[in-house]
N, C-alpha and C positions, 0 to 999 in steps of 0.2 A: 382120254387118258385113263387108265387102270390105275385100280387100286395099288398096288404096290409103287407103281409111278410115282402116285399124288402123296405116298408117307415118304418116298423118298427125298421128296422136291420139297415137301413142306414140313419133314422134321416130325409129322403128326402119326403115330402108328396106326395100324392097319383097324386094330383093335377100338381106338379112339375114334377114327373115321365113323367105325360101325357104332359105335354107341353114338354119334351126332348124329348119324343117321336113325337110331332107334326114337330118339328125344325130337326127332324132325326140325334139326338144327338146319341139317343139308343132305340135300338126296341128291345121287346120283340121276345125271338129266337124262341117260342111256346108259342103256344094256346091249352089249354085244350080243350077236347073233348064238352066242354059249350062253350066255347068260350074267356076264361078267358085267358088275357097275363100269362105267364110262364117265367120267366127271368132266365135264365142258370149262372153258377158262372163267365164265362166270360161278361156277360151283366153287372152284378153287380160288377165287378171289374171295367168297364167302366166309371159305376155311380160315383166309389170311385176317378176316375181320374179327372172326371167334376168336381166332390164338390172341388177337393185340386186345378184346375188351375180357379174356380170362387174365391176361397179367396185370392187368388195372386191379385185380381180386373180385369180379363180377363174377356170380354164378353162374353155371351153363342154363336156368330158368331165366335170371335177370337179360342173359345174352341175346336170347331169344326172344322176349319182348322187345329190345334195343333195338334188335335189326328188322320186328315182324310187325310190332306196333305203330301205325305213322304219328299216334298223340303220345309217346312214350318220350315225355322228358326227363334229358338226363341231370338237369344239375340238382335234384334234392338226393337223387342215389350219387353222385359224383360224390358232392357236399357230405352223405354216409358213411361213403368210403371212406374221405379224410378223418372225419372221427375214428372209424375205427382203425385204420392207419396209425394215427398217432395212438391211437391207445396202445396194439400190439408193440409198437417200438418204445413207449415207458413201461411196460412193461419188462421187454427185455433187455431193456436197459437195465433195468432193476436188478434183473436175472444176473445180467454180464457183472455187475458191480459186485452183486452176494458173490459169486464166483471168486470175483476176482479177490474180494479178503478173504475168502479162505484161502487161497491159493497164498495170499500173503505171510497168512497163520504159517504155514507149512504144515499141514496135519500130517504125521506118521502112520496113519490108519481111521479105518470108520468112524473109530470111536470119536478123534478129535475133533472129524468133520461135524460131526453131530453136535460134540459141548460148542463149538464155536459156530451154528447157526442156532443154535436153543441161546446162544450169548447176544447174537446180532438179534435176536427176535428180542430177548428180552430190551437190551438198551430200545428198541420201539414201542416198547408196551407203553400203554394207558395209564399204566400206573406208577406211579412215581416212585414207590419203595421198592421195584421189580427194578426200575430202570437205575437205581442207588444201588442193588447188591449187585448189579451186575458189571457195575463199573468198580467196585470197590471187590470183586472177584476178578477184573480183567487181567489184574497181576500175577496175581499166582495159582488161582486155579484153570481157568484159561484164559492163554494171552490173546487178548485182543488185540484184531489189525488197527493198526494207528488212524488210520485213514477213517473208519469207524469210531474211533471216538472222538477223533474232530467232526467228523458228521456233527453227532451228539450233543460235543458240546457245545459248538456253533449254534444249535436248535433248541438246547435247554433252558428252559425260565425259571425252574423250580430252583431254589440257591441251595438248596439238602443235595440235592444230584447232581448240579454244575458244580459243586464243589468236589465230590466224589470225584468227576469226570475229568477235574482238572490235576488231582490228586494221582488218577491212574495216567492225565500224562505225563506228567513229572520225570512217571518212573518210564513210561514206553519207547525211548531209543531216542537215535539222532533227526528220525527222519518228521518229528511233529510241528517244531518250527514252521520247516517249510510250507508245510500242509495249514499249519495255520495261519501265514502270512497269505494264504487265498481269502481266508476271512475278510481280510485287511483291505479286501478289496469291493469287500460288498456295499451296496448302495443304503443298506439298510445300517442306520446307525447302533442298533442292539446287539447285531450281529458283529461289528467291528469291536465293539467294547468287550464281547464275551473271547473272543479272538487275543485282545489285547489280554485280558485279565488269565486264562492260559498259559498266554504266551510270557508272563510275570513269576508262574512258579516253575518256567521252565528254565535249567541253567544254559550256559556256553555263550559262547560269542553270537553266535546267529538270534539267536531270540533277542537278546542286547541291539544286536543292530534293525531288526523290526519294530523294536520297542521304541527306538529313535527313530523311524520313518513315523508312526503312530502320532508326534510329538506334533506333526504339522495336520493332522484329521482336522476335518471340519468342524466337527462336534465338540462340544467343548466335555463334557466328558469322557468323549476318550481317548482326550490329550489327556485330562488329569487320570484317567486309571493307567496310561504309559509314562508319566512323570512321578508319579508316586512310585512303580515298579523300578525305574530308571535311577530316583534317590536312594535307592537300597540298594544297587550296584555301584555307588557313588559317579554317576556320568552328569558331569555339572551340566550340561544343553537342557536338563529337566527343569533348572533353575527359572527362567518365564513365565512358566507355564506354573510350578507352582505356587506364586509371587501371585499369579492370575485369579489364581483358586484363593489364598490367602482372602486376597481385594473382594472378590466376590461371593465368598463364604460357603465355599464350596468344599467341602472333606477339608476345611481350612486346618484344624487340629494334626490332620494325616500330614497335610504337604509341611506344615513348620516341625514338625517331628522329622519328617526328608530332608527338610534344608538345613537344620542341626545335624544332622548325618554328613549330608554333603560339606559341612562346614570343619574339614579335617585339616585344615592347615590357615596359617594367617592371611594370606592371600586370596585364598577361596573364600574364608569370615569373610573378610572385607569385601570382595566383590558383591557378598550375596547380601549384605547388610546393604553396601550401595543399593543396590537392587530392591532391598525394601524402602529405604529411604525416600527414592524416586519416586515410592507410588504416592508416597506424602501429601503431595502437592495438590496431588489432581484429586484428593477425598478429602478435604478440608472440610466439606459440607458434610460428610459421613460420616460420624462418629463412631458407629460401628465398625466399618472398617479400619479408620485409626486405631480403633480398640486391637484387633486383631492382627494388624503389622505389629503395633507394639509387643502385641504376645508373642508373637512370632521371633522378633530380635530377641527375646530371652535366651534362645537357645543358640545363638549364635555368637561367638567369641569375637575378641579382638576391641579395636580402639573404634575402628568406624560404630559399631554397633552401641558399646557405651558412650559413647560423643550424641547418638543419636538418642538414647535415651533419657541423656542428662536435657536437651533440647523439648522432648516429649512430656520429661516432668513439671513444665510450664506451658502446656498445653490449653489453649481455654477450654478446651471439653475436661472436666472437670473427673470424670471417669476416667479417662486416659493420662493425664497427667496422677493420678494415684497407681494407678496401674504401674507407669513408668520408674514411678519413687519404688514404688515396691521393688521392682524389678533390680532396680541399682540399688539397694540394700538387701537383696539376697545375691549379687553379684558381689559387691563389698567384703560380705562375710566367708566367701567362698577360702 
């Protein structure tokens, strides 16, 4: 079979032939009585071995040991390839992603393109002050893609820049929510809590309702940083959870400050006073924690709450019963 045959049949140009032939990949077996290469079905079953170990990403060098070497083992160059396989596709994954928040940005020209990868470069800098003005620039001197500062702030530990970062989401549109409620789903309990704590200073109904899926997290912190955000919306479901934190002395002063908030009507006092009442029982041995329900009912109105204090002012723990008296004579005097 001639040359022009064998690129016809195998897809391989005439040119490409000749250079495997230069590299003594594969020679033609004969030559016609002109002078014309002649490739035999074995030459072209060769061809078909080159093309399938060139898409594996094997060199036209490496191909040639494969098929010339009989001690030419393939799995530590296989095993190479993977590496470097996966490397080129994080990479351009990388690529696809920068792309795609500019494309989010909608730059109006070069110039934009430019402030908002000097923006994305900076939120990954090293430095912590680089990655603060850049967040605290996302608003108004360039807008940053949303999607990019949840990156960020999902990944931030320094509280100087997650605070920045949570500041620029606030203000960045409807679509951060969403993007944060991915957080919500990470395995990593740092990463949900930074998720939830975002998702706190942002308004609307959707973050509100992530903030109450957050309520049932494993971690016990970051049920209490989405019960503390959820008492400042006044959503009583927070109520458990921060009764929880009270008991176990956890940002206890934040959650009785929330459940005085949530405590906006007689019926809600009183549920949420029951609710501290309850925990009575089971820390009788604790006196700390008694101490700390007690304080807690200060801020909570209504008849169950004074009932219960009057009860606590004859406490045998001797600290909390003074506590209690105190507390029903600055109630008294009100």
């Amino acid at each position: 079979m001639l040359i022009g045959e064998v690129s016809r049949r195998s897809g391989v140009s005439a040119r490409m032939l000749r250079h495997y032939e230069s590299l003594g990949l594969v020679r033609p077996s004969d030559r016609t009585g002109s002078g014309y290469r002649e490739y035999s079905a074995e030459d072209i079953r060769r061809i078909f071995h080159i093309e399938s170990l060139r898409s594996l990403g094997l060199s036209l060098r490496e191909i040639g040991r494969a098929l010339d070497d009989p001690g030419f083992t393939p799995a530590a160059l296989v095993g190479d390839l993977v590496r470097q396989t996966r490397e080129r596709i994080a990479a351009e994954t990388e690529l696809l992603t920068r792309l795609r928040r500019i494309d989010a940005a909608d730059p109006a020209d070069w110039q934009d393109v430019l402030q908002v990868v000097a923006l994305l470069q900076a939120l990954g800098s090293q430095s912590a002050a680089a990655r603060q003005r850049a967040a605290l620039s996302s608003v108004d001197v360039v807008p940053a893609p949303v999607e990019a500062l949840v990156e960020a702030a999902l990944g931030e530990t320094d509280p100087h820049v997650a605070g920045a970062l949570r500041w620029a989401l606030a203000r960045s549109g409807d679509s951060g929510p969403a993007l944060l409620a991915e957080g919500l789903a990470s395995p990593v309990a740092a990463v949900r809590a930074r998720a939830v704590q975002c998702l706190a200073v942002m308004p609307g109904g959707e973050a509100t309702t992530h903030l109450r899926e957050a309520l049932t997290d494993p971690d016990a912190g970051v049920r209490g940083h989405a019960a503390l955000a959820l008492g400042t919306r006044g959503v009583a479901e927070a109520v458990p959870v921060l009764v929880d934190m009270i008991v176990a002395g956890r940002n206890d002063t934040d959650a009785a400050d929330a459940l005085s908030t949530l405590a906006n009507g007689t019926a809600t006092a009183d549920r949420i006073a029951a609710g501290l009442v309850d925990r009575l029982p089971h820390t009788t041995a604790d006196a700390p924690a008694r101490g700390r329900l007690t304080q807690a009912l200060a801020g909570i109105p209504g008849t169950t709450a004074a009932r219960a204090l009057v009860e606590l002012s004859h406490d045998e723990d001797r600290a909390v019963a003074l506590t209690a008296a105190y507390l029903l004579e600055l109630r008294a005097g009100r």
